[in-house]
ZASETI-813732 format. One line per 8 residues: number of its first residue (from 1); their letters; for each residue x, y, z of C-alpha. Coordinates in nm, 2 decimals. Example, Ala and Ser with C-alpha at 12.3 -4.5 7.8 and 13.67 -1.06 7.14 Angstrom:
REM ZASETI-813732
1) as) 1.23 -0.45 0.78 | 1.37 -0.11 0.71 .
//
This chain:
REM ZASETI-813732
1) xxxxxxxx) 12.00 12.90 10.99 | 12.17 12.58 10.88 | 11.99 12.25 10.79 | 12.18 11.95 10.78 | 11.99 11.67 10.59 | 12.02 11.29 10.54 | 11.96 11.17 10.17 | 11.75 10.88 10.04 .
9) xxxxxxxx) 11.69 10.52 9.88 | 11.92 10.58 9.57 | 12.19 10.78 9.64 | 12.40 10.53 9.67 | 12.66 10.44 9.42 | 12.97 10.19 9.45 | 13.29 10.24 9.65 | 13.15 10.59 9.80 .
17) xxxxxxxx) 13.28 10.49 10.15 | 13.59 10.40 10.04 | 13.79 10.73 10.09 | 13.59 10.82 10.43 | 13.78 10.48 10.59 | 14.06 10.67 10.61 | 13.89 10.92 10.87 | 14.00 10.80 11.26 .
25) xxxxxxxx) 13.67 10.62 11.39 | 13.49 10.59 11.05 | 13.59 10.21 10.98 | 13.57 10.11 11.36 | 13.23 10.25 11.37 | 13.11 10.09 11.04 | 13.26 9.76 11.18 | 13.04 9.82 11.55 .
33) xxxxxxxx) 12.71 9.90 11.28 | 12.77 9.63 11.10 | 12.71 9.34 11.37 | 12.38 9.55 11.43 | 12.26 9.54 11.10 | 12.37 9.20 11.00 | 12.54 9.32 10.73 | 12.92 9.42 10.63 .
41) xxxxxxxx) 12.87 9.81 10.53 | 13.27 9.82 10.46 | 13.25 9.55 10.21 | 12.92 9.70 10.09 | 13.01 10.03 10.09 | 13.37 9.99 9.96 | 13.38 9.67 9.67 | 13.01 9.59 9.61 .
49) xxxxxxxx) 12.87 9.58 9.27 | 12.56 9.86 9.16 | 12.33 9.57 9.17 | 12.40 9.44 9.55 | 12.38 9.79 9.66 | 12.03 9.83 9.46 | 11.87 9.58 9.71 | 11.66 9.73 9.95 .
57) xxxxxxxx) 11.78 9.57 10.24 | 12.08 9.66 10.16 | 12.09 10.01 10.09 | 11.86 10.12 10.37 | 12.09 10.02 10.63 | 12.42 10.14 10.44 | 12.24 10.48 10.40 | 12.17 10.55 10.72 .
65) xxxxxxxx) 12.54 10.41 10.86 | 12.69 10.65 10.62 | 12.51 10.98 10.68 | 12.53 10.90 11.06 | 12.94 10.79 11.03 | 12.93 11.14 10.87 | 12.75 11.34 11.05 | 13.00 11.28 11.34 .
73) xxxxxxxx) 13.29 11.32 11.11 | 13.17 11.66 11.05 | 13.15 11.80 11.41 | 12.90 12.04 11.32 | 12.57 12.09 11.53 | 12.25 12.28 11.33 | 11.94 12.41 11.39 | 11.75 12.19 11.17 .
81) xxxxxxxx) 11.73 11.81 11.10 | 11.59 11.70 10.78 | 11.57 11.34 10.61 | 11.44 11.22 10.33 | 11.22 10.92 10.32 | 11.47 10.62 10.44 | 11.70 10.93 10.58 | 11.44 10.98 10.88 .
89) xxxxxxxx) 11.59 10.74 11.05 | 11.91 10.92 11.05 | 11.76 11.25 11.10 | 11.61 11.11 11.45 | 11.92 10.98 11.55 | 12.08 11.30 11.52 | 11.81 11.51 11.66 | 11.83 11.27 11.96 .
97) xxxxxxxx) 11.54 11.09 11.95 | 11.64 10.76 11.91 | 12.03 10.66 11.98 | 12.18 10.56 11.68 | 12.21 10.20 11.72 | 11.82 10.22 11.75 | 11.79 10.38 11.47 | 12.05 10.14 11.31 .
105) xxxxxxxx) 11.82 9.86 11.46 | 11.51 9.97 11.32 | 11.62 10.03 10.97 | 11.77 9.67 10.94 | 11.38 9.53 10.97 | 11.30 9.85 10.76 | 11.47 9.70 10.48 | 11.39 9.40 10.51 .
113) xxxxxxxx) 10.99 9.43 10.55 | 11.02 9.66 10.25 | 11.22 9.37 10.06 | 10.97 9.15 10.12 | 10.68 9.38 10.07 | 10.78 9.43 9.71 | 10.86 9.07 9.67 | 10.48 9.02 9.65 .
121) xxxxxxxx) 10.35 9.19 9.37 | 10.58 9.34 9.04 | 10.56 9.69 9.08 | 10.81 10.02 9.03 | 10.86 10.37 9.04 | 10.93 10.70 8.76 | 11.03 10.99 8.83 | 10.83 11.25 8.63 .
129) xxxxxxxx) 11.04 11.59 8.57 | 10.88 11.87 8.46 | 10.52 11.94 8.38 | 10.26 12.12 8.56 | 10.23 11.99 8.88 | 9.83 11.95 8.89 | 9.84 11.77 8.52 | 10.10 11.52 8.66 .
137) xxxxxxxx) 9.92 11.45 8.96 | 9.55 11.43 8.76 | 9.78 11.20 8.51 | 9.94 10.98 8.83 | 9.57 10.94 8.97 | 9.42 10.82 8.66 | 9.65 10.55 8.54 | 9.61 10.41 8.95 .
145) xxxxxxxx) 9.94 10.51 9.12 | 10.04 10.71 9.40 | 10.29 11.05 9.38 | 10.51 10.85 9.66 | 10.79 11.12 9.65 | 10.64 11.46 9.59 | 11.01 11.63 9.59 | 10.96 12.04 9.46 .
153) xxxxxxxx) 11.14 12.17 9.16 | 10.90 11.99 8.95 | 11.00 11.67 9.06 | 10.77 11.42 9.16 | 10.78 10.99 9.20 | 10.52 10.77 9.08 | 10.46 10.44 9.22 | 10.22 10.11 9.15 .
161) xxxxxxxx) 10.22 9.83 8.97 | 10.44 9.77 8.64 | 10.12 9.73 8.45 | 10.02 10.11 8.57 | 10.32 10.24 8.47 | 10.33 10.07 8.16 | 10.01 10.27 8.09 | 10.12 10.58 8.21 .
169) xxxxxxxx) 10.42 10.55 7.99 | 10.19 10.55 7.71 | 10.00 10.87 7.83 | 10.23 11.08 8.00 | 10.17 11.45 8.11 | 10.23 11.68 7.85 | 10.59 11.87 7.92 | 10.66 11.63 8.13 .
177) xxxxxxxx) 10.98 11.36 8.16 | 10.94 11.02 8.22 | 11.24 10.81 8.40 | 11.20 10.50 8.51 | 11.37 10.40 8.82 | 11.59 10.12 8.94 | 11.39 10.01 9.23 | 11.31 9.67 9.40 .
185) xxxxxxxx) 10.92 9.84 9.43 | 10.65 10.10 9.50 | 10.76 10.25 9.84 | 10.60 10.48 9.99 | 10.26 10.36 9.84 | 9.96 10.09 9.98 | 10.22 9.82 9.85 | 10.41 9.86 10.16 .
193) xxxxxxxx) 10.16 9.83 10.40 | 10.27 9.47 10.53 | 10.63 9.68 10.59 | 10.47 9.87 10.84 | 10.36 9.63 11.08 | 10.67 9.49 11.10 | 10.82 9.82 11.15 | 10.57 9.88 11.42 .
201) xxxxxxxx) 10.64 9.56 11.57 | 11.03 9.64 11.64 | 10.91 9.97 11.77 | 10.68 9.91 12.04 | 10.95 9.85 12.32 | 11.08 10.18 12.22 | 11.12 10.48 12.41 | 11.19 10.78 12.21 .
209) xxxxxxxx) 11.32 11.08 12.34 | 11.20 11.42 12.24 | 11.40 11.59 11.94 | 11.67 11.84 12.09 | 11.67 12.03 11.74 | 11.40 12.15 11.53 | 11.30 11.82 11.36 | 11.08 11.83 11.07 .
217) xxxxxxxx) 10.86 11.52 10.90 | 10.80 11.41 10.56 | 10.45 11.31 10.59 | 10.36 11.69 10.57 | 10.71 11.89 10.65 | 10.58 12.00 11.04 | 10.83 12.01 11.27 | 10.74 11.80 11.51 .
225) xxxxxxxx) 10.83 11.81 11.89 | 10.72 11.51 12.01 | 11.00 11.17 11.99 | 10.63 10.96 12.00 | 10.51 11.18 11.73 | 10.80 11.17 11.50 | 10.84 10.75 11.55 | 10.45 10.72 11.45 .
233) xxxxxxxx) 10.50 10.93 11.20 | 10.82 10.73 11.06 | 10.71 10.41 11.06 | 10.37 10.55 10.90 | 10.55 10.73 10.63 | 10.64 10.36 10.48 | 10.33 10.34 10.30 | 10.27 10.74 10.23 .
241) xxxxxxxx) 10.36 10.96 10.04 | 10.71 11.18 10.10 | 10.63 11.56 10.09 | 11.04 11.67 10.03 | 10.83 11.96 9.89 | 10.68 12.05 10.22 | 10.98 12.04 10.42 | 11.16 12.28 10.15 .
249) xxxxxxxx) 10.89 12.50 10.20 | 10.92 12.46 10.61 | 11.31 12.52 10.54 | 11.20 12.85 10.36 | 10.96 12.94 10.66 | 11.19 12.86 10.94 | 11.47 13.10 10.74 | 11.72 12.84 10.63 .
257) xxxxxxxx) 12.07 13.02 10.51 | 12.22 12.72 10.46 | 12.22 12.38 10.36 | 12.47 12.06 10.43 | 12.34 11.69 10.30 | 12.53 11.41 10.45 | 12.70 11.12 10.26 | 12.62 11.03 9.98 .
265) xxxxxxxx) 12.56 11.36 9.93 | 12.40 11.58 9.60 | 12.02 11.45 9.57 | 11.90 11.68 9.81 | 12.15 12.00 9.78 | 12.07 11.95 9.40 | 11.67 11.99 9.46 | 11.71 12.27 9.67 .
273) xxxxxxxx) 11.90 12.44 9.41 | 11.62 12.52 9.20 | 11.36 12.50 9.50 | 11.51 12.71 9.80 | 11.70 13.02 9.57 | 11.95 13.13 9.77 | 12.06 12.91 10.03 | 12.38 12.78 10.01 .
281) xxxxxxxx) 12.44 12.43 10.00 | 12.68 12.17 10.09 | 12.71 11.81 9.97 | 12.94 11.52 10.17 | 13.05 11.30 9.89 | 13.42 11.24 9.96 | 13.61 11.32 10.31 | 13.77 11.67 10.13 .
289) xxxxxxxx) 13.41 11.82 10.14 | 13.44 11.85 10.56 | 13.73 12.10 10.52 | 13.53 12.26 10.24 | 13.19 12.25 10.45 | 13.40 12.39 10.77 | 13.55 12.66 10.57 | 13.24 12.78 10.42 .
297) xxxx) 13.05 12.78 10.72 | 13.33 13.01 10.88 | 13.29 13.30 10.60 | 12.95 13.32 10.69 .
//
């Protein structure tokens, strides 16, 4: 069973489209996105610094453009549809229930009603690796922050205010890591909450369709077969928590073999290494990867 999954907020580093505008199609339809999006995704995805990439109104649209522009690169259809927080939105494109200049549409005011959700109060997110998972939750809970990304393979995202993770910095979970992360603010936590009525707001004269693959959610890793469902739950998820861990543990249920994570790929492929043993897995980072992906999937 092959998953194909769309990464998150993060992933994105500078130039990575570069190579992939030499692929027939991929610059015209980066160039049709980009009026829908009010943004140039060639310019940002090609010769934009780390910094104007970093901005979350930015990098939600770019994300989405580029797993999507890859996804149809790639040619290949699965039987599961994954994405991780921001990567939703592509993941319901591809599963067909929105078109993806819906999708495209949606995660312009996305970004920007996060952008300006985090402009209101200073707040941040670290990543805590390692640790037993019920110390660094008890830890999270007490210093006042939310595990916004709960991601498996001892993973997890903390998120609040700078002052709360000042404190926690001072009394971190034994065993555990603490890396603060280059974010514009707490997402996925109550901070976002004015996000989400915007997002709601460019939704209601939506009609999704329901998905035509197995489709499966972040707010607990269900699939869900309903397009209503799966929009609530997407616009929803802006202000709660991402359980990546429950969709592995879906993947592992449903009796995934196989793993591909679209462009910019090797967040997602590199979790499931250590928390789905033995699937194989497949990362789009530069347009030589499709052959490789291709040929991989024929030696099944």
């Amino acid at each position: 069973m092959l998953v194909i999954v769309s990464p998150g907020q993060g992933a994105q580093t500078p130039g990575f489209l570069s190579p992939w505008l030499e692929i027939p199609g991929f610059r015209d339809r980066l160039s049709a996105w980009s009026e829908i999006v009010s943004l140039d995704l060639i310019a940002y995805g090609t010769t934009a610094s780390a910094d104007e990439i970093r901005d979350t109104a930015v990098a939600q649209p770019l994300l989405v453009a580029a797993a999507l522009a890859s996804f149809d690169a790639l040619g290949v259809a699965p039987d599961l549809v994954a994405g991780h927080s921001v990567g939703e939105l592509a993941a319901a494109a591809i599963a067909g229930v929105l078109r993806p200049e819906q999708a495209l549409d949606l995660v312009r005011v996305r970004g920007q009603a996060m952008a300006k959700a985090a402009a209101v109060t200073e707040t941040g997110m670290t990543a805590v690796l390692g640790g037993v998972e019920d110390d660094v939750l008890a830890a999270i809970d007490k210093h006042g922050l939310t595990p916004a990304n709960i991601n498996g393979a001892g993973q997890i995202v903390a998120g609040g205010t700078l002052e709360q993770l000042a404190a926690f910095k001072e009394e971190p979970p034994q065993r555990a890591r603490l890396i603060p992360l280059s974010v514009a603010g707490a997402f996925h936590t109550v901070h976002m909450a004015p996000a989400v009525d915007d997002l709601r707001a460019a939704a209601a004269g939506l009609t999704p369709a329901d998905p035509r693959t197995t489709l499966l959610s972040n707010a607990d890793g269900a699939a869900v077969a309903s397009g209503a469902e799966y929009l609530r739950r997407l616009i929803d998820q802006v202000s709660n928590p991402v359980r990546w861990d429950a969709c592995m543990a879906t993947m592992a249920d449903l009796g995934v073999t196989t793993m591909i994570e679209l462009l910019p790929g090797g967040t997602l492929t590199g979790l499931a290494k250590r928390g789905l043993k033995g699937v194989r897995t497949f990362a789009l980072k530069t347009p030589e990867d499709l052959e490789a992906v291709r040929e991989g999937l024929n030696e099944q």
